[in-house]
N, C-alpha and C positions, 0 to 999 in steps of 0.2 A: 578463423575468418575475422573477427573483432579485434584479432593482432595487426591481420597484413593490409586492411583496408583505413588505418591510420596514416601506416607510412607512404601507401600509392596516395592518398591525399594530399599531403603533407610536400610529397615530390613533384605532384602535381603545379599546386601552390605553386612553388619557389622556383621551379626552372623551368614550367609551363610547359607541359606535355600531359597526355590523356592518360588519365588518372587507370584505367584499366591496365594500361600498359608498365606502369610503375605498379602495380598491386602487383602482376606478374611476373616483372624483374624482383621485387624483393622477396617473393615468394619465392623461388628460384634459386636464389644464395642463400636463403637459410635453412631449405631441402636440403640443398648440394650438401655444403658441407656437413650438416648433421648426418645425412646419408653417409660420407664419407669418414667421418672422425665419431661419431659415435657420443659418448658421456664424454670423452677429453676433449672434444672439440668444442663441445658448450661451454665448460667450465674454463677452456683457455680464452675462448672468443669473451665470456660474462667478464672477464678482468680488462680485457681491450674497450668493449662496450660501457661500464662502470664508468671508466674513465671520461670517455666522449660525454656521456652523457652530465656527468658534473662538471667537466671544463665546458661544453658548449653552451650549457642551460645558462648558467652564471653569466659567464660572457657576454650574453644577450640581452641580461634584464639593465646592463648599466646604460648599455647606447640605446636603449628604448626607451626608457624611461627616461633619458636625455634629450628626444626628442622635441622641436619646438612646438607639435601640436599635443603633448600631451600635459595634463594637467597635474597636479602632487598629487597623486593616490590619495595621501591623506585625508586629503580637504574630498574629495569625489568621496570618501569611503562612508562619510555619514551626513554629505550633504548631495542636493542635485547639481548638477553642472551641465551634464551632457545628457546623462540620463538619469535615470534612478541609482539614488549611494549603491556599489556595488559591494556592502555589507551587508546588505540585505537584511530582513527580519524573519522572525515565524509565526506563521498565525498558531495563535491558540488552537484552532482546530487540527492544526495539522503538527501539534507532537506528536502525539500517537504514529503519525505515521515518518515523522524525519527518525523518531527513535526504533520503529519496524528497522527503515531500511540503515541503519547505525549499524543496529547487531546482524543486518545480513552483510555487510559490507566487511564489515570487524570480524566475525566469525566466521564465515561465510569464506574468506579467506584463507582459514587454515587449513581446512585437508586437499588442498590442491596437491595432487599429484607433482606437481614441478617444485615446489616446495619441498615434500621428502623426496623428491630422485635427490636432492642436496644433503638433506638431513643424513640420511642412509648411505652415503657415500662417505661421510662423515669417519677418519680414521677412529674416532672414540666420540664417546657419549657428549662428555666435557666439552670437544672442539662442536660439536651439533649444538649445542645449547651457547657456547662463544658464541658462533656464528649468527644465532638465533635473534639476538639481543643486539649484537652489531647491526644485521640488516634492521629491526626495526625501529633501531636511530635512522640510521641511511635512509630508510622511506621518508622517514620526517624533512631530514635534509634535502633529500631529492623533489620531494612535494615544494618544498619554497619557492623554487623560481615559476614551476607553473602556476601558482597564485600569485606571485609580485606581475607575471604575465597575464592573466585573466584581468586584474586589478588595469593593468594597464590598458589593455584593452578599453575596458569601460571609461576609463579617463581619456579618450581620446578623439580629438577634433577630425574625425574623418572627412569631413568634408575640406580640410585642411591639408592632406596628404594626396597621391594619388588612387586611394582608393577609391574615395568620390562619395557621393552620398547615393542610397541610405545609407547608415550605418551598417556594420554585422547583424546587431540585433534584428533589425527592421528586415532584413535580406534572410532571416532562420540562418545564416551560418556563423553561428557563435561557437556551434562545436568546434571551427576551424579556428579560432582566433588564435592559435599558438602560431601555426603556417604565417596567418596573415599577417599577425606584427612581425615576425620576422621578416618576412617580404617589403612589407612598406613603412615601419617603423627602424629596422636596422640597416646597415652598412652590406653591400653585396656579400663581402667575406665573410662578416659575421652571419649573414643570414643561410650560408654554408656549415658555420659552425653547428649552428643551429638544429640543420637538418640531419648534421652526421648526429647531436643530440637523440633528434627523432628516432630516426632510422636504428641506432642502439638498445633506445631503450624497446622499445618493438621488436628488433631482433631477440632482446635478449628472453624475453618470455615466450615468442614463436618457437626458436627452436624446442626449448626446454617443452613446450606444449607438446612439438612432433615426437619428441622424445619420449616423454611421459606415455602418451597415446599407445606408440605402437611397441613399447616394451609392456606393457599392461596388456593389448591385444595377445600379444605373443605367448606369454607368460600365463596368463590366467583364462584365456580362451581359447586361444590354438594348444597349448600343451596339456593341460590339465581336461580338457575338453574331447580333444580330437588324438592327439599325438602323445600319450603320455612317458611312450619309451626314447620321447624325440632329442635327438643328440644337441650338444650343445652347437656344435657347426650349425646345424640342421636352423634354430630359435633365431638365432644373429643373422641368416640369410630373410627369414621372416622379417625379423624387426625391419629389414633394410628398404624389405618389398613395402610392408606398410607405413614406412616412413614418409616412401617418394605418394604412395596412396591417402595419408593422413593428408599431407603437405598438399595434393592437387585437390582433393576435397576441400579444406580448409580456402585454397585459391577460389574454389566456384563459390562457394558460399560469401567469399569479402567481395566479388565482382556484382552479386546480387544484394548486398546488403545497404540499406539505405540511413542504418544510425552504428555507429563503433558506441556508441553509448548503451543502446539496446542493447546488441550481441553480448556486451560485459555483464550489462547490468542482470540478463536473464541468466546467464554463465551463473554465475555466482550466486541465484537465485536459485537455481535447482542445487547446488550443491550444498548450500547452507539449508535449505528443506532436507535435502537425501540422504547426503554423505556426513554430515557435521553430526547428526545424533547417532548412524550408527557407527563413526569415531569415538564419541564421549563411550557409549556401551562396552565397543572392544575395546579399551585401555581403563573405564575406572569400573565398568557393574560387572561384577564375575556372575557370570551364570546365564546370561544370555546366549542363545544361539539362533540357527538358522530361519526356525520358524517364529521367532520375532525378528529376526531381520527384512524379511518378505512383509511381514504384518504391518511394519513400522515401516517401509518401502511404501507403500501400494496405499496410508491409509493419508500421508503427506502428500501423497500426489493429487491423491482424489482433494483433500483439501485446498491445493495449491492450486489445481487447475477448478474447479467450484470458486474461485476467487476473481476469475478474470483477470486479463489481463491488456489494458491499451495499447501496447507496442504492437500486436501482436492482433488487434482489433477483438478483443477476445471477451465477449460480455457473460458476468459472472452468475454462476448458477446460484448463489447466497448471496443475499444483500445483506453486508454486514451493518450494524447502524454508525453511520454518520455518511454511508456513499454519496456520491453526487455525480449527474450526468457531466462530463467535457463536452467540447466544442465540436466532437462526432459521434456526438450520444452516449458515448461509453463511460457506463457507471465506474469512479473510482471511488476506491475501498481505502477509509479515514484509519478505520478500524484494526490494528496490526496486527494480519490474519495468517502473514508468511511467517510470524513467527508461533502466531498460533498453530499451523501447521508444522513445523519444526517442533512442538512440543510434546504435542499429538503425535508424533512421529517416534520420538522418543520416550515417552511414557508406553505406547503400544509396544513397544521392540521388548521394553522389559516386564510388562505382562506379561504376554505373549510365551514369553523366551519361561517364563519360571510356570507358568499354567502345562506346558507344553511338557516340561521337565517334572512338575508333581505326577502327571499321567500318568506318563510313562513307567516313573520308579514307586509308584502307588501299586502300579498293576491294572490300573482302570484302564486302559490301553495295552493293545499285543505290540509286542515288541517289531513286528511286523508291519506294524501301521508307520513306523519311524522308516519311512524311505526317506528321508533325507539324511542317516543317521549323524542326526544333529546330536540326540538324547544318549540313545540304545547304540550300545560299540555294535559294530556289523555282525563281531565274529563274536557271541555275548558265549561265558561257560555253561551256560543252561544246553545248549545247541551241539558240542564239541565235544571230542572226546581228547585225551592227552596228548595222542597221533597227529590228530589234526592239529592240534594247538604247536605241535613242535614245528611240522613240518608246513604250515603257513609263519608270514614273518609279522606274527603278532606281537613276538618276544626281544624284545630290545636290551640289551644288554644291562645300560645303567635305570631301567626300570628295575632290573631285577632286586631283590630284597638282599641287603649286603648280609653275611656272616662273621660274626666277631668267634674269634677263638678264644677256645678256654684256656688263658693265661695261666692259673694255678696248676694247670699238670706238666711238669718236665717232658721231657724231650724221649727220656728212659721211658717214663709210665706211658708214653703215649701209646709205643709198641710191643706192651708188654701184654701177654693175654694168662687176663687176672682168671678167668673161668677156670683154664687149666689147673692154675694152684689151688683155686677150691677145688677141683674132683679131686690132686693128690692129696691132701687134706683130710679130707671125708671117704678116702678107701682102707679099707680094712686089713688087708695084704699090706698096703704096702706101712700100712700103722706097727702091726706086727712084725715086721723087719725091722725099722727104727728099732724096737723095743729091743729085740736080740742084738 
């Protein structure tokens, strides 16, 4: 929803039609064909889209920036002209919280799901880790022209063009200023260019979102859950069904959504609270499992929602110190508590996980207790007899414990039964025959 209600904006804007209607229409082609083409269709469509979006962004910032009612960025950036330098400053009280929402945006980032459907697809390790480092130059690159564009924005004589006065600012839609200097700062064509920009870059995280979505559905909760003998035919008909169901949900929620800033910014907020510590866990602290994963779940949320939240009108059960009431009462938190809860999340997951794990192989707990057999293997040999242990599929081949043969004995001695020649040896018959 935070994807598709940019671009019906945006469409809106520029060739002037009801924005609900454009949320619809682009929702609709990025279904289709993801419905249709699957993981090839994304990563063919992400090289078309790429492109648009670094030829049209570009394209745009020269003829706006050329325009007669706009002023040098430079001089606007730390002086007033129109409005306030739009360099802006920080107050002192409010590090704490610019550097909170830093590592939720920077972190917070990484275990997106659409992110490794690419990693993972990845033919080697090397090319994932290529890729890795290219995209995030490319993000740098790609962020330039929507700041030379914001920058411009602010540098600009609206009451000098045909948008008229107020300004954006003054009117709350600043969030649109990318649509609107394309509209009345650029050239018809260019302000096309523009929009296919948009509409790219939105496409190209939508589908990969539908994608992500409903192969995760499929995969880790319809087959593992419900269906586990489910054929591969059987998984790819799912993923298809909830793709076009991700894709129409996703549509009602951007047709009700009143900020594309919120939607992201709480997006990214739960997952940097949720997902990001129990990532660090499975891939650097061995010995974690299930029952600090739940722990380290559930004690992030409780913090995260105890915090409040204004987007969302949502006043905080802890006042952290430095809050202060806004302008509809609702206390904000100075105090960087989402990351305190992101830490809290993470320290709990590895208690939790090795408390959990002395219990059990202590003996202080029955093996019984471990219904999650996170700890205690299900089929443990206390329980089993050899019978059972062959004929369930405990036994996996390259577990098995390798045998080295004993090189020093030939090939002869191998077959040769030495027992025998001691008994003739040691019988007395046949000693007394030798003799004669």
């Amino acid at each position: 929803s935070a994807l598709f209600f940019p671009i019906g904006a945006t469409i809106s804007v520029i060739i002037d039609i009801n924005v609900n209607i454009s949320v619809i229409i682009s929702a609709l082609i990025a279904t289709m064909y993801t419905l249709v083409g699957g993981l090839y269709s994304v990563a063919y469509t992400d090289v078309v889209q790429l492109f648009c979006i670094f030829l049209g962004l570009w394209i745009s910032v020269p003829f706006a920036m050329s325009h007669p009612a706009v002023t040098d960025i430079g001089l606007t950036a730390v002086h007033q002209v129109h409005q306030a330098p739009w360099l802006g400053s920080i107050n002192s009280l409010d590090i704490y919280t610019w550097l909170d929402n830093f590592l939720l945006l920077t972190l917070g980032g990484i275990p997106w799901q659409a992110y490794f459907q690419r990693v993972l697809s990845s033919s080697s390790a090397t090319y994932a880790q290529v890729l890795s480092f290219l995209a995030a130059f490319g993000c740098l690159v790609m962020a330039l022209p929507a700041v030379l564009i914001g920058a411009i924005g602010a540098s600009t004589a609206w009451n000098e063009t045909d948008y008229g006065v107020p300004d954006p600012m003054t009117k709350k839609e600043a969030d649109m200023i990318l649509p609107i200097v394309l509209q009345y700062l650029c050239p018809v064509y260019i302000s096309f260019f523009g929009l296919g920009a948009v509409s790219a870059a939105v496409m190209s995280s939508a589908d990969s979102s539908i994608l992500s979505a409903s192969s995760m559905f499929a995969r880790n909760i319809y087959q593992l859950s419900f269906r586990q003998n489910a054929s591969d035919r059987e998984i790819v008909w799912v993923m298809r069904i909830t793709v076009f169901l991700f894709g129409a949900s996703a549509t009602a929620m951007a047709l009700l959504a009143s900020s594309v800033y919120g939607l992201w910014y709480l997006s990214s907020d739960l997952v940097y609270i949720i997902i990001f510590p129990q990532l660090l866990c499975v891939l650097f602290i061995k010995g974690t499992n299930t029952y600090g994963a739940i722990a380290g779940y559930l004690f992030g949320l409780v913090l995260r929602i105890t915090g409040g939240e204004p987007y969302l009108y949502l006043q905080p059960l802890i006042y952290y110190p430095g809050c202060y009431p806004d302008e509809n009462n609702i206390y904000i938190q100075r105090f960087p508590f989402k990351t305190l809860a992101m830490l809290t999340s993470f320290f709990t997951n590895i208690i939790v996980s090795y408390l959990a794990k002395y219990l059990f192989e202590s003996g202080t707990l029955p093996p019984k207790l471990d219904f999650l057999d996170a700890v205690v293997a299900r089929y443990s040999r206390e329980h089993m007899d050899k019978a059972t242990l062959v004929k369930s599929d405990n036994i996996v081949l390259n577990e098995l414990a390798p045998v080295n043969p004993r090189h020093s004995l030939s090939l002869s001695s191998t077959f040769t039964n030495k027992e025998a020649f001691n008994y003739v040896d040691s019988s007395p018959e046949l000693s007394n025959t030798e003799d004669n």
